[in-house]
C-alpha positions as CSV (number, residue, x, y, z in Angstrom):
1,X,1.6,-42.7,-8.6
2,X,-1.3,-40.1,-8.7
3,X,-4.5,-41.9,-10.5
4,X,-6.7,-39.8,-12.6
5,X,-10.3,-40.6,-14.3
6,X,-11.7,-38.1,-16.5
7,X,-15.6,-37.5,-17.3
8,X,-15.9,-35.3,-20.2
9,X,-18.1,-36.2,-23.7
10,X,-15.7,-34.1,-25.6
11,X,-13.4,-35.9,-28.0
12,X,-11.2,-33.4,-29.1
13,X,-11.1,-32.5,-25.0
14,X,-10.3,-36.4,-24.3
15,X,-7.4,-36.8,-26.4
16,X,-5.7,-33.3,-24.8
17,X,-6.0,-34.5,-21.9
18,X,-4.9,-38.1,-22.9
19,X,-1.8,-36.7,-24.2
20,X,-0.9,-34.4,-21.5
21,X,-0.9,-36.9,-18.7
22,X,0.4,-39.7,-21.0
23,X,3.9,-37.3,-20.3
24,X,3.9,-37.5,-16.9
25,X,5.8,-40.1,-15.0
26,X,4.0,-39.7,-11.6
27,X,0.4,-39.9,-13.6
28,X,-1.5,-43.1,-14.5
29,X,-4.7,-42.3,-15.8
30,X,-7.2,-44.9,-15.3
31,X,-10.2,-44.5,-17.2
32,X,-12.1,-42.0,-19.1
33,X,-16.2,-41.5,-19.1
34,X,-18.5,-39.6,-21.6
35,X,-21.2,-39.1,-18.8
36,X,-22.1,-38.6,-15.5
37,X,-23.2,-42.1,-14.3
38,X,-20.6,-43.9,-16.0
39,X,-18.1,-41.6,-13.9
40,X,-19.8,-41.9,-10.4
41,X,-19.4,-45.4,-11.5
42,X,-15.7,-45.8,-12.0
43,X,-15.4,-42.9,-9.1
44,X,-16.8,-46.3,-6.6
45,X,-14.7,-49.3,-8.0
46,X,-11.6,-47.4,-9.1
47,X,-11.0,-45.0,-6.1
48,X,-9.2,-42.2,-8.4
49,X,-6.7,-39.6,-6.4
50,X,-7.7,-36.9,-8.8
51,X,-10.9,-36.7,-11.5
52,X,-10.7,-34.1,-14.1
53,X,-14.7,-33.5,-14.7
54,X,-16.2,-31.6,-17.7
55,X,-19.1,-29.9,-16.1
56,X,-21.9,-30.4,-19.2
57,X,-22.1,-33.8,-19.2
58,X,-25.7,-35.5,-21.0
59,X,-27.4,-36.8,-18.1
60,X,-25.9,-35.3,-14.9
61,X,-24.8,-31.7,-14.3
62,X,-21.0,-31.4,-12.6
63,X,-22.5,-29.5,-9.5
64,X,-24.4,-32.5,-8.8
65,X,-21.6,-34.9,-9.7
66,X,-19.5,-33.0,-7.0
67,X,-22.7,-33.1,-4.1
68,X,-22.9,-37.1,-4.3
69,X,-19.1,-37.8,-4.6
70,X,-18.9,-35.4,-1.8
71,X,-21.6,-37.5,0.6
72,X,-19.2,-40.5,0.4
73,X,-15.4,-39.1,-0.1
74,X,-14.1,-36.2,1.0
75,X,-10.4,-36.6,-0.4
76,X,-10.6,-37.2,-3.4
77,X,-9.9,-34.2,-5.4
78,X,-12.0,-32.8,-8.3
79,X,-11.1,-30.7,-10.7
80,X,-13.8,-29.1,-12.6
81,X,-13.0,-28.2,-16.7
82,X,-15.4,-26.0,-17.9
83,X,-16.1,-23.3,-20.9
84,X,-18.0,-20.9,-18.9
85,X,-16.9,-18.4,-17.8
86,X,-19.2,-17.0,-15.6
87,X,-18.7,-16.1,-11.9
88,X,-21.8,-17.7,-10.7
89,X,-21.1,-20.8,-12.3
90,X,-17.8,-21.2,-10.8
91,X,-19.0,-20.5,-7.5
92,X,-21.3,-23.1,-7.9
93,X,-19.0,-25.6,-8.7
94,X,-16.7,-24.6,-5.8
95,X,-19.6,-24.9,-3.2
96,X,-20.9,-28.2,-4.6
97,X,-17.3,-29.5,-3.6
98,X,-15.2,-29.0,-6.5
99,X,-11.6,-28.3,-5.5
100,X,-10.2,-26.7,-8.6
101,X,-11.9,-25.0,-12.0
102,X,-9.7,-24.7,-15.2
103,X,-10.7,-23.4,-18.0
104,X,-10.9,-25.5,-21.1
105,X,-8.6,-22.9,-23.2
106,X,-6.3,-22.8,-20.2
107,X,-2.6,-24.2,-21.2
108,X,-2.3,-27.8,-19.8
109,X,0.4,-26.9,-17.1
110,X,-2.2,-25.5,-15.7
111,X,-4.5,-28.6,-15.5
112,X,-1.3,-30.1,-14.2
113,X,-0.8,-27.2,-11.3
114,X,-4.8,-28.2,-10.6
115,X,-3.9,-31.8,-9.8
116,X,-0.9,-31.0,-8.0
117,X,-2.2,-28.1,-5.6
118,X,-5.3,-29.8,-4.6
119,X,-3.3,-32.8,-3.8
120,X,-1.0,-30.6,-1.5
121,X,-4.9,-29.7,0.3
122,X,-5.8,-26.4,-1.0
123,X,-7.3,-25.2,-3.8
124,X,-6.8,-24.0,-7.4
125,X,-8.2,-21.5,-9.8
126,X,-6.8,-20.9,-13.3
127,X,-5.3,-17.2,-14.2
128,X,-8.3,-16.4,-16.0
129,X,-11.1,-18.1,-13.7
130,X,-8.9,-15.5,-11.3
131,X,-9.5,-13.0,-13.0
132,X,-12.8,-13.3,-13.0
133,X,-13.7,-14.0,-9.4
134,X,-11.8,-10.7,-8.6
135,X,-14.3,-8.8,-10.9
136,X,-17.6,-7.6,-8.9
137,X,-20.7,-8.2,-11.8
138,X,-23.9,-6.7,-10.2
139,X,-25.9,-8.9,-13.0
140,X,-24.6,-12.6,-11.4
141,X,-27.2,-14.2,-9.7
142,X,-25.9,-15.3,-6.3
143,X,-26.7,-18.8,-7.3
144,X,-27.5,-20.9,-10.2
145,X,-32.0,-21.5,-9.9
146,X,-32.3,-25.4,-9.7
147,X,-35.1,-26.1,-11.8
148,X,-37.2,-29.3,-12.6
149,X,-37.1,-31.5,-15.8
150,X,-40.3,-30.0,-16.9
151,X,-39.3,-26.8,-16.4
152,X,-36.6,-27.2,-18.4
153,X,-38.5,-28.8,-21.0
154,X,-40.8,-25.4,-21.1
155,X,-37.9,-23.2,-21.3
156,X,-36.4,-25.3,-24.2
157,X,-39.8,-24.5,-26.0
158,X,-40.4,-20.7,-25.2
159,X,-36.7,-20.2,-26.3
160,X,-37.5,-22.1,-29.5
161,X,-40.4,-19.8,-30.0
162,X,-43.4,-22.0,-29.1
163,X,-46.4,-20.3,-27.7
164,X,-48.6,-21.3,-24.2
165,X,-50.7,-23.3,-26.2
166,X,-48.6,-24.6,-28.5
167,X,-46.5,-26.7,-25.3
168,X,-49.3,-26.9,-23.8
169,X,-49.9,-29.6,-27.1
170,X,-46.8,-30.5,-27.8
171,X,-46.1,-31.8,-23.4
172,X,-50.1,-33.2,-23.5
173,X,-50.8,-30.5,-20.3
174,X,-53.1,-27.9,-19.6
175,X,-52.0,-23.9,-20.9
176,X,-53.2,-23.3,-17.0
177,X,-50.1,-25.3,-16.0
178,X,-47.4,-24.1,-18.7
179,X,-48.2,-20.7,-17.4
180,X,-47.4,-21.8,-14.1
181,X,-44.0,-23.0,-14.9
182,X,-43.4,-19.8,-16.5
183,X,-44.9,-17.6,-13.5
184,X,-42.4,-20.4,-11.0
185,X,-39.2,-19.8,-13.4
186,X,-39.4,-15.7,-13.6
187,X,-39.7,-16.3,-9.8
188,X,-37.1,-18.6,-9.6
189,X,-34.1,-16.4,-11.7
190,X,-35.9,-13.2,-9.6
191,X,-36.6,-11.5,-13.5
192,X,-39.2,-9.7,-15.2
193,X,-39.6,-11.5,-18.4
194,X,-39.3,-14.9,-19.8
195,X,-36.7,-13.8,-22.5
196,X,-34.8,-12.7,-19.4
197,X,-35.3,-15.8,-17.8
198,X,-33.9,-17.4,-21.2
199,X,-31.1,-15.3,-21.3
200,X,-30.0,-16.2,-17.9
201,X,-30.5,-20.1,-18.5
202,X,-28.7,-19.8,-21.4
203,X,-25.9,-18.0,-20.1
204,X,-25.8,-20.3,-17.5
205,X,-25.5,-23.7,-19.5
206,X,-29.2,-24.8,-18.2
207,X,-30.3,-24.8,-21.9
């Protein structure tokens, strides 16, 4: 019997999911988890075969997810559900240690291909996340900038339209350091502009 935990806040995602491996005879799954800690959690005292992780979760990002699961278990089999469709972001996944990424529109034989493949040792890619790794995008960064909390609190604020001082107010620093931050992200996604920067964190999921 294959067990399977998902991680994914979505509820209309959830029940799908519920439904498709409640039809399975050689499934049991054993727990589902709206966030990231709760998941890492279960991933330690229920020693899942498979876990099907959403990779927007609330408080932990699925790349990370991926990097500390991988630090202790390097079996178990993680299949990462996303809505992007971006070739950086699935690279990402893949080199944080995801063995599979299906997309959430993807037909759920698919998901059920996923679990099955990975379990056999290699891995899977949906048709369409496929397709998309075959296309060459000169605008992909080669990977996804990590950036800190207060950067991302700065970019949340420029893209809602606040200006240097106004942060600088609203996070209680100096307009010295919010320029900083701005100056370190342009450097960190290798742009011009902070509405570039914005576009490219948005794309990405970061905001």
């Amino acid at each position: 019997m294959i067990k399977v935990i998902i991680i994914d806040d979505h509820p209309i995602v959830l029940e799908g999911l519920k439904t498709l491996l409640a039809g399975r005879d050689d499934m049991m799954l054993a727990g589902t988890f709206d966030n990231g800690k709760a998941g890492l959690n279960a991933i330690e005292a229920l020693d899942p075969n498979v876990v099907l992780l959403d990779i927007n979760l609330p408080d932990i990002d699925g790349a990370a997810i991926c990097k500390q699961v991988r630090k202790q278990d390097k079996d178990i089999r993680i299949i990462a559900l996303s809505v992007h469709n971006e070739r950086t972001v699935i690279r990402n996944m893949l080199n944080s240690g995801a063995n599979a990424y299906v997309l959430k529109n993807s037909v759920g034989e698919e998901i059920i291909n996923a679990i099955h493949t990975t379990l056999d040792g290699n891995n899977y890619l949906c048709r369409k996340t496929k397709e998309i790794m075959a296309q060459i995008n000169e605008n992909d960064l080669a990977e996804i900038p990590r950036i800190t909390r207060r950067e991302k609190e700065i970019l949340e604020l420029v893209s809602q339209g606040l200006t240097t001082t106004q942060i600088a107010e609203k996070l209680f620093i100096s307009m010295h350091t919010v320029e900083s931050h701005r100056k370190n992200l342009i450097e960190k996604f290798d742009v011009a502009t902070m509405t570039a920067v914005i576009k490219l964190a948005t794309k990405y999921g970061l905001i």
